[in-house]
C-alpha positions as CSV (number, residue, x, y, z in Angstrom):
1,X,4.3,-47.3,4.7
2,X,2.3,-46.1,7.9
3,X,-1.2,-48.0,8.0
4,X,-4.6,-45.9,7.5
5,X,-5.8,-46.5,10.7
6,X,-9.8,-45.9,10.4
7,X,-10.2,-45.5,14.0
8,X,-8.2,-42.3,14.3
9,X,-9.8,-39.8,11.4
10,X,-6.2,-37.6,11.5
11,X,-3.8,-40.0,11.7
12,X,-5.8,-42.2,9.3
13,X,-6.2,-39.1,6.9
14,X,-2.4,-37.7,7.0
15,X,-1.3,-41.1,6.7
16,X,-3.3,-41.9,3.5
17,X,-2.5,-38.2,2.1
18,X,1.3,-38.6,2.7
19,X,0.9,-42.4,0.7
20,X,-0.9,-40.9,-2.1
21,X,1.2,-38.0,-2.4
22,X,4.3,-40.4,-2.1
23,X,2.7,-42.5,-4.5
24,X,2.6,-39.2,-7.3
25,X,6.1,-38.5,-6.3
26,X,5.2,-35.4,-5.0
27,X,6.7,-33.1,-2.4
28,X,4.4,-31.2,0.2
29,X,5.9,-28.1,-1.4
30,X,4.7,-29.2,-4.4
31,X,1.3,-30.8,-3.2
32,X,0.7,-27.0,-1.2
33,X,1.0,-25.2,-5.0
34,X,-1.8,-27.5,-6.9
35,X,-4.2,-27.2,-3.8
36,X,-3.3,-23.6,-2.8
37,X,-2.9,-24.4,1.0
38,X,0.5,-23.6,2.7
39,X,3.2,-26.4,3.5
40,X,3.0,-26.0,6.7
41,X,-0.9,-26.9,6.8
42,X,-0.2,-30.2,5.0
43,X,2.5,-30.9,7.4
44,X,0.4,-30.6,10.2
45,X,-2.3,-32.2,8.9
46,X,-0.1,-35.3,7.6
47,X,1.3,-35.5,11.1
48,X,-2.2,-35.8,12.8
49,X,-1.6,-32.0,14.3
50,X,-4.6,-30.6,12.6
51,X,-8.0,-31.8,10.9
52,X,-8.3,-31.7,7.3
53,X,-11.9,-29.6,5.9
54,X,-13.8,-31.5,3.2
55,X,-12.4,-28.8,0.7
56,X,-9.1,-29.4,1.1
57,X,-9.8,-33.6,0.9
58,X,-11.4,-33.4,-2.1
59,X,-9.0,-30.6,-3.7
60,X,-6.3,-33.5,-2.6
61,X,-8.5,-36.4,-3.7
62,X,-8.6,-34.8,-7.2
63,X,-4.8,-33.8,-7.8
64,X,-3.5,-36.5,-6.1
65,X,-6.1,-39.4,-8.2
66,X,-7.1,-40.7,-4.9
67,X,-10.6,-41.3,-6.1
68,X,-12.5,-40.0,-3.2
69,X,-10.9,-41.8,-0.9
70,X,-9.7,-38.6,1.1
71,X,-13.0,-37.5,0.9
72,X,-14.4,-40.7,2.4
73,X,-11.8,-40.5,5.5
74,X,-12.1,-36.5,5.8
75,X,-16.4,-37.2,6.0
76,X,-16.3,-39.8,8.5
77,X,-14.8,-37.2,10.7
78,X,-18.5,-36.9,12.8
79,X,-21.2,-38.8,12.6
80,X,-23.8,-35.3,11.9
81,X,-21.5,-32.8,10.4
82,X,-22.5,-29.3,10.2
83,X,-24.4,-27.8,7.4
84,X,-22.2,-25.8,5.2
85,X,-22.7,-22.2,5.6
86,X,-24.3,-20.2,2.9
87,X,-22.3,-16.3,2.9
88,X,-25.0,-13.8,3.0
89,X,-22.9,-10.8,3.2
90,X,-24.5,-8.5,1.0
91,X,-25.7,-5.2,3.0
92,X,-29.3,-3.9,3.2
93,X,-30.7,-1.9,-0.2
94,X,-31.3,1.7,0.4
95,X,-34.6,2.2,1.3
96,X,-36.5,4.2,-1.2
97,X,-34.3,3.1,-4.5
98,X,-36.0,4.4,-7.6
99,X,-35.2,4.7,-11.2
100,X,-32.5,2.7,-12.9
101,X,-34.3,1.0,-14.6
102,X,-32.4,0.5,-18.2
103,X,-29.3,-0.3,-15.9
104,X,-31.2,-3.0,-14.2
105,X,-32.6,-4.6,-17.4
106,X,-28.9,-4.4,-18.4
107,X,-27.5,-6.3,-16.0
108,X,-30.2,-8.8,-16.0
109,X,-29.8,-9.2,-19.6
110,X,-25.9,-9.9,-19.0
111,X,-26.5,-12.2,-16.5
112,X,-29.3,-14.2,-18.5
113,X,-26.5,-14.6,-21.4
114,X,-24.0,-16.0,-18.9
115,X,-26.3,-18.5,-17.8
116,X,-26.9,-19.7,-21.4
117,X,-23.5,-19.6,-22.3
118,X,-21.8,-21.1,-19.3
119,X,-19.6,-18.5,-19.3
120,X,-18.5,-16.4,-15.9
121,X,-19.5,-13.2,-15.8
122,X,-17.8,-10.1,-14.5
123,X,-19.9,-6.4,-15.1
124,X,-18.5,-3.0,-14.1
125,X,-20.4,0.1,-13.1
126,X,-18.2,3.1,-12.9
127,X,-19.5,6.7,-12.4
128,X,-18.8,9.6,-10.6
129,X,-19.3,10.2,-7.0
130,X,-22.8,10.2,-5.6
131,X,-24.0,9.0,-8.8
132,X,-25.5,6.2,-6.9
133,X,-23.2,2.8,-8.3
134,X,-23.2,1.4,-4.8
135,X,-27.0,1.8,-4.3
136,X,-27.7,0.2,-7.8
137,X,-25.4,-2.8,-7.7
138,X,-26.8,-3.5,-4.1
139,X,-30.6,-3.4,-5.8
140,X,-29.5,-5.4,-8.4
141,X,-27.4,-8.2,-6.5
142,X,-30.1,-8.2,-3.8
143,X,-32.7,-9.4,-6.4
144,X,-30.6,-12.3,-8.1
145,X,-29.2,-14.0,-5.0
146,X,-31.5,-16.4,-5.4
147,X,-29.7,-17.6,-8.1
148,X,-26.7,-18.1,-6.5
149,X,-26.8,-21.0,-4.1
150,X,-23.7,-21.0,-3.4
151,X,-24.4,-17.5,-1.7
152,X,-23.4,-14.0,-1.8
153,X,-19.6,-11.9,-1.0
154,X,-19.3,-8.8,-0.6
155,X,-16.2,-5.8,0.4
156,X,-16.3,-2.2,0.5
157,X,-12.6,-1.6,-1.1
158,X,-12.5,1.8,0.4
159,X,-10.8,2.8,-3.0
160,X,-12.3,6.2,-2.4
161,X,-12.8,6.4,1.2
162,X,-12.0,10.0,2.1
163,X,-10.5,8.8,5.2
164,X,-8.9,5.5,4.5
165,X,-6.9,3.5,2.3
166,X,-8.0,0.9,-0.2
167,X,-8.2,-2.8,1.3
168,X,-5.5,-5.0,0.1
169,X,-6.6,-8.0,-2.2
170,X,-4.8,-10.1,0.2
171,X,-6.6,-9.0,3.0
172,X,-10.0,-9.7,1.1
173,X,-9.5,-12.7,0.2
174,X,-8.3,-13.7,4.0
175,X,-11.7,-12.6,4.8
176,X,-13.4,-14.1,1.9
177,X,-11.7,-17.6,2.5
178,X,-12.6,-17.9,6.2
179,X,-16.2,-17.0,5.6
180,X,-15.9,-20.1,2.9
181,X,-15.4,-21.6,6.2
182,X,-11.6,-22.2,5.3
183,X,-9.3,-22.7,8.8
184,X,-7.3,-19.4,9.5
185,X,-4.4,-21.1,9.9
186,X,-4.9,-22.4,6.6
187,X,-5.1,-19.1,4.9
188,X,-2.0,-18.9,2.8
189,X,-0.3,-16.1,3.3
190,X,0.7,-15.4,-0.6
191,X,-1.7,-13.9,-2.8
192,X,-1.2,-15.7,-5.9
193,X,-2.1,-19.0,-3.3
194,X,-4.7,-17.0,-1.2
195,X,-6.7,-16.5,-5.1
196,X,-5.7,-19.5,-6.4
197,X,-7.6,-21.1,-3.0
198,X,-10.4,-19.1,-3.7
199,X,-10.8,-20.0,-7.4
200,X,-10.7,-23.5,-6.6
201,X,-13.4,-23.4,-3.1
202,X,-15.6,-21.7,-6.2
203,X,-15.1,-24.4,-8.9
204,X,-18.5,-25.9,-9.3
205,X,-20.5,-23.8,-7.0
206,X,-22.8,-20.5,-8.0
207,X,-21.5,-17.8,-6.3
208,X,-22.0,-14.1,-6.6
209,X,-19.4,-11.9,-5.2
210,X,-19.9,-7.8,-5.1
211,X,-16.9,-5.9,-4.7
212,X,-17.8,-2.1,-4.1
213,X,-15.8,1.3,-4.3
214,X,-12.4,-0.3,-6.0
215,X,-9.7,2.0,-6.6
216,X,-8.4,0.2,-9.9
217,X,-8.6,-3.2,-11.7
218,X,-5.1,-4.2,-9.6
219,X,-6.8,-4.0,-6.3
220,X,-10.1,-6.4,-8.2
221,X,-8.2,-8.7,-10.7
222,X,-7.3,-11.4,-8.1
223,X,-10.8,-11.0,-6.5
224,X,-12.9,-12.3,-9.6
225,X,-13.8,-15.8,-9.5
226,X,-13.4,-16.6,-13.2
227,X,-15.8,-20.1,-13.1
228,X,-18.5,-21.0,-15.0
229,X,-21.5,-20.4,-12.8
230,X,-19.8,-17.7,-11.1
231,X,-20.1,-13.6,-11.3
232,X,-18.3,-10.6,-10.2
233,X,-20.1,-6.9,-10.0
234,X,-17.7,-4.1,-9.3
235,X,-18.4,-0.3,-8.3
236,X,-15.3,1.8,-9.1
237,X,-14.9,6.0,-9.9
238,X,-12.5,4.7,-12.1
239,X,-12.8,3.4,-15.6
240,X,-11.6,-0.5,-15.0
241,X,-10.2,-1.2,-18.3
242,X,-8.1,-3.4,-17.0
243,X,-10.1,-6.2,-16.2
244,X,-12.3,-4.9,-19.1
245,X,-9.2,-6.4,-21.0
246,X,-8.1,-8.7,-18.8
247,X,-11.6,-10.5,-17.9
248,X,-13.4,-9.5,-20.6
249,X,-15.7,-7.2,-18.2
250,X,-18.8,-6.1,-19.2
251,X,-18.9,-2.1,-18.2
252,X,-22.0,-0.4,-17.4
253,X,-21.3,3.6,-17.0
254,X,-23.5,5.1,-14.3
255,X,-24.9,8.7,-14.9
256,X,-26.8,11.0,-12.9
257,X,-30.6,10.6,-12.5
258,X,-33.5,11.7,-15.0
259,X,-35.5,14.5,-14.3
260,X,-38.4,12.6,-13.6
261,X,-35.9,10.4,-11.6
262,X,-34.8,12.7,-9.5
263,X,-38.1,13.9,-8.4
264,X,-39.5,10.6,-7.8
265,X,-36.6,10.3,-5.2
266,X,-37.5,13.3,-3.8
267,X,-41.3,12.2,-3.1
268,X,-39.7,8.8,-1.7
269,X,-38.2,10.2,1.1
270,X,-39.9,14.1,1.4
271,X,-43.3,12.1,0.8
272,X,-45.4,12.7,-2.5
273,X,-48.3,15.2,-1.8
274,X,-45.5,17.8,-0.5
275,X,-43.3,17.0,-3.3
276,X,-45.6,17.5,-6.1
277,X,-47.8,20.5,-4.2
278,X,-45.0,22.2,-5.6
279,X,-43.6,20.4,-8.7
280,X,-42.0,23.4,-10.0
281,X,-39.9,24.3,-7.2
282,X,-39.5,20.3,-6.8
283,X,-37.5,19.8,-10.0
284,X,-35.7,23.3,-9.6
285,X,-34.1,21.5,-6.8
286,X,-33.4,18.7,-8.6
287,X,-31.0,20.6,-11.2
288,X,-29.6,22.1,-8.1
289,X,-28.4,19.0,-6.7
290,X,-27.2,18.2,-10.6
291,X,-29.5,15.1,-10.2
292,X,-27.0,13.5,-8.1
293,X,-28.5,10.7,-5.9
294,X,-26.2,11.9,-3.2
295,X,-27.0,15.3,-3.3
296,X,-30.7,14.8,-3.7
297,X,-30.9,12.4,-0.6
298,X,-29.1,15.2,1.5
299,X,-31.7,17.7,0.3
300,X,-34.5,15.6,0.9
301,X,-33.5,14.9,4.3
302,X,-33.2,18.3,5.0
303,X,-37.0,18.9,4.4
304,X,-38.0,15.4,6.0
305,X,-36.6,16.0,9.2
306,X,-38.3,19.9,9.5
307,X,-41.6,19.2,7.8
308,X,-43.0,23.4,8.2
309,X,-39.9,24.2,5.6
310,X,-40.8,24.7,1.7
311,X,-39.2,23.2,-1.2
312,X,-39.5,26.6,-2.5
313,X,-37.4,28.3,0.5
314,X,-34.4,25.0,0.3
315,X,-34.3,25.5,-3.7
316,X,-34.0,29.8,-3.0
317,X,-30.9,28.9,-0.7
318,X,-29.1,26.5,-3.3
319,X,-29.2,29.6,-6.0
320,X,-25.9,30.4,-4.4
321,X,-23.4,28.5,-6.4
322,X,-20.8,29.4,-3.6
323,X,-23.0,28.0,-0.6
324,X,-24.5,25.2,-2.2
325,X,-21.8,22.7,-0.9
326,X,-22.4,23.7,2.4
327,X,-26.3,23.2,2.2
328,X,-25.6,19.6,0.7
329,X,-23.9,17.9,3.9
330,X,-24.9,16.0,7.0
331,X,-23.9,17.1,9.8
332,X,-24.7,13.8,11.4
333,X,-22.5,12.1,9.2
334,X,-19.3,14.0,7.5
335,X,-18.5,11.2,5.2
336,X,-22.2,11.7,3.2
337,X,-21.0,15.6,2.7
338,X,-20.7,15.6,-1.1
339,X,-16.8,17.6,-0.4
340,X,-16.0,14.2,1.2
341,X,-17.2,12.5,-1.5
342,X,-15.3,14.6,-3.9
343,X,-12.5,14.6,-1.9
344,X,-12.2,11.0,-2.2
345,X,-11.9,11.6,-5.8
346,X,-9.8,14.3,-5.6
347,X,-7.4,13.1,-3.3
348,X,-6.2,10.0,-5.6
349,X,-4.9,13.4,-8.4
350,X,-1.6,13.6,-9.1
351,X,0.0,17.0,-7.9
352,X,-0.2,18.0,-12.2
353,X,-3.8,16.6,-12.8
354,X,-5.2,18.1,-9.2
355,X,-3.9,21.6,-10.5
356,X,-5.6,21.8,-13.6
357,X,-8.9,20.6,-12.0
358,X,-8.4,23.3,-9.1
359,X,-8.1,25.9,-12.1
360,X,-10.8,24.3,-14.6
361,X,-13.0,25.1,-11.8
362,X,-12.6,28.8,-12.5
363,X,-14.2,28.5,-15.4
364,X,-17.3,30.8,-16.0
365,X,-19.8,28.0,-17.1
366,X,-17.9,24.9,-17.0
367,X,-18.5,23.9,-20.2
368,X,-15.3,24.5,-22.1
369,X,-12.5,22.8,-25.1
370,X,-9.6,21.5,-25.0
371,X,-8.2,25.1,-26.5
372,X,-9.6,27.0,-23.6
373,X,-8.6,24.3,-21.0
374,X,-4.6,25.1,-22.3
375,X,-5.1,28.8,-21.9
376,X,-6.5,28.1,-18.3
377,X,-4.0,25.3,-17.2
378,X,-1.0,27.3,-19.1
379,X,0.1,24.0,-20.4
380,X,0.6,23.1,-24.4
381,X,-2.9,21.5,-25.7
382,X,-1.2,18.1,-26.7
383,X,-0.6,18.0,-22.8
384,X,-4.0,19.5,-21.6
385,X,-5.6,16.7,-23.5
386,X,-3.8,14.1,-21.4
387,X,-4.6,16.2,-18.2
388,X,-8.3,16.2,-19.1
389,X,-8.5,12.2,-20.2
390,X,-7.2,11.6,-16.7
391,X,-9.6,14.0,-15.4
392,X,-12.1,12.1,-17.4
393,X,-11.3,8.8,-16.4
394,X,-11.7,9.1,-12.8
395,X,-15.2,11.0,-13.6
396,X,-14.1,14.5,-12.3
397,X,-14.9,15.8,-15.9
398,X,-17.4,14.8,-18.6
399,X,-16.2,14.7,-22.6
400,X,-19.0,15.9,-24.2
401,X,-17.3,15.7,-27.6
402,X,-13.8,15.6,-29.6
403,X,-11.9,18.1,-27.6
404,X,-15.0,19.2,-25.6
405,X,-15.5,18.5,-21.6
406,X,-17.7,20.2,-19.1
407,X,-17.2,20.6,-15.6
408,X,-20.6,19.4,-13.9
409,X,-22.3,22.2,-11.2
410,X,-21.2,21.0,-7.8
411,X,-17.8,19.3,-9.2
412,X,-16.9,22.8,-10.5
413,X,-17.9,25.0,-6.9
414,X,-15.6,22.1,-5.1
415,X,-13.0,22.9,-7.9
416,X,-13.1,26.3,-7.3
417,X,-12.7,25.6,-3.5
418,X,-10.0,23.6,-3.7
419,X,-8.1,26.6,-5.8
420,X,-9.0,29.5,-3.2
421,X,-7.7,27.1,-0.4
422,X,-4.6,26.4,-2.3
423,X,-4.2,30.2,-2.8
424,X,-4.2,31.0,0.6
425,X,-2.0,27.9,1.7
426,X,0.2,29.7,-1.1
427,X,0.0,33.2,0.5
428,X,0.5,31.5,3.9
429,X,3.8,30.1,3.0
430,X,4.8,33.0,1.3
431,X,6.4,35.9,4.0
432,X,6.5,38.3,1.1
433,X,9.6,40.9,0.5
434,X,11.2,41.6,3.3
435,X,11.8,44.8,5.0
436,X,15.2,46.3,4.6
């Protein structure tokens, strides 16, 4: 057997990692699936082509019962080695946040019952778009990091990005591994060994890790850390029952803001003594902008940035069902137009489900039953009902009550864009009888 040679950290450590792995009767195929590293790495490393990290000669220490003699060889490595690096990833809170509270006490509560219980913790918060999820999970996370020394990860998913897909889970876990200061060319490039890595660089640390905008639980599932000490927040349009059944996922549905809410938002960013100089028209434009986060922020902007303008006059415009979507965009930023946050919504429809929204959107008031829905869609009711649960479950329509759903303000003026563009693309395609 090949000598540990202590003067040569690589040799030294491959040559004591290929004895004790010898010595369990193990194969490096076989070693690569209990630490979740590739073959290849182990190879290298075994050979003296590559330095081990500590996290891989302790993961080896433990499967391999060297006790802690890898460890020993991988730390003598350098004399002063580096601090480990604390991931801080989690973006700035929106400036201005107000309101939410009862979601905040929620999650805190959930939290606080983890830590007593030892259990991890996983929490949705799904809600329709603009409904400010993204905002409040960023509050919320920004004001427990402290708890979680082991740091803070975070991904956008882009799972309703209007003008991109959704981010593999092998991709985010790449990213999430190297910033756990994991060797690229260690990465595994499987995703059952890229998440099985990452569930063991989490074992015994606290770690918080925020996921945002997820199209469904497949895209999250092998992104949740599942160890005690550990805990997973997720934003998502869609309902995530799967990890709900899966990991037991706490869900938090996100709704739009009070009335009180909204018009604290408004003094936030418009400023408070022009806000409430004229309360009435201040809260008028709050139910214009259905008390959407989104919508309110593009509003308030809009009377920020020209200060001689009333809320009176901006509330007078939005009247117009039919122009209100164009009044609620930025035109120094497409993507925070609420039709691009629909869109994103929208988009994800099957050809069936994104007719019957298109057409639900002709609706008079919006507020309609199943019954009605049938007569609109021309489709039996046992099959409108599924139409409208899918609908519901990707928060383009609210159930109000058995067999009872309503088609929120703005959702129904994008609805009934999307039909008049869809009749025209119709009559475009369509040459009409031809002369004879």
């Amino acid at each position: 057997m090949q000598q540990v040679n202590m003067d040569d950290h690589t040799v030294s450590f491959g040559a004591a990692l290929r004895h004790h792995r010898r010595q369990q009767g193990l194969s490096l195929r076989q070693l690569a699936g209990l630490v979740a590293y590739s073959p290849g790495w182990l190879s290298k490393i075994e050979n003296g082509m590559s330095t081990p990290t500590m996290q891989l000669a302790r993961l080896c220490d433990r499967e391999l019962a060297a006790e802690g003699v890898l460890a020993a060889l991988a730390g003598s490595a350098a004399d002063d080695p580096p601090p480990r690096l604390r991931p801080a990833q989690l973006p700035p809170s929106t400036a201005g946040f107000v309101g939410r509270e009862r979601e905040l006490e929620d999650l805190d509560a959930l939290l606080a019952h983890s830590t007593e219980t030892g259990l991890p913790l996983t929490v949705a918060i799904d809600g329709p778009a603009g409904v400010g999820k993204s905002a409040l999970m960023i509050r919320w996370a920004g004001q427990v990091s402290g708890s979680f020394p082991g740091g803070v990860l975070y991904r956008d998913l882009r799972g309703s990005s209007p003008d991109a897909e959704p981010v593999r889970p092998t991709d985010v876990l790449a990213d999430f591994l190297i910033a756990l200061r994991v060797c690229p060319p260690a990465v595994p490039a499987d995703l059952e060994q890229r998440a099985a890595m990452f569930r063991s660089l989490l074992a015994g640390l606290r770690m918080l890790v925020v996921l945002d905008n997820a199209a469904d639980s497949r895209q999250v599932t092998p992104l949740l850390p599942g160890t005690a000490g550990c805990a997973a927040v997720v934003t998502s349009r869609r309902r995530l029952t799967g990890i709900a059944v899966r990991a037991g996922a706490s869900k938090i549905p996100l709704g739009p803001m009070s009335p009180a809410e909204s018009v604290a938002l408004l003094c936030a960013v418009v400023g408070p003594d022009r806000v409430l100089a004229e309360a009435d028209a201040a809260r008028k434009l709050a139910r214009h902008c259905a008390h959407l986060p989104l919508a309110l922020r593009i509003a308030a902007e809009r009377l920020a940035t020209r200060p001689h303008r009333s809320l009176a006059l901006l509330a007078e415009e939005l009247d117009d069902e039919k122009g209100r979507l164009d009044l609620l965009a930025d035109a120094d930023d497409p993507h925070l137009a609420l039709r691009a946050a629909f869109f994103g919504s929208y988009r994800d429809l099957d050809p069936e489900a994104a007719r019957a929204f298109r057409l639900l959107g002709l609706h008079p008031d919006g507020r309609l039953e199943a019954s009605v829905a049938a007569g609109l869609i021309g489709r039996p009711l046992g099959h409108t009902r599924r139409l409208l649960e899918s609908l519901a479950s990707v928060h383009l329509l609210e159930e109000t009550g058995p067999d009872r759903y309503r088609l929120a303000t703005l959702l129904r003026a994008y609805a009934a864009e999307r039909a008049g563009d869809e009749e025209a693309r119709v009559g475009a395609d369509d040459p009409g009888p031809t002369a004879r």
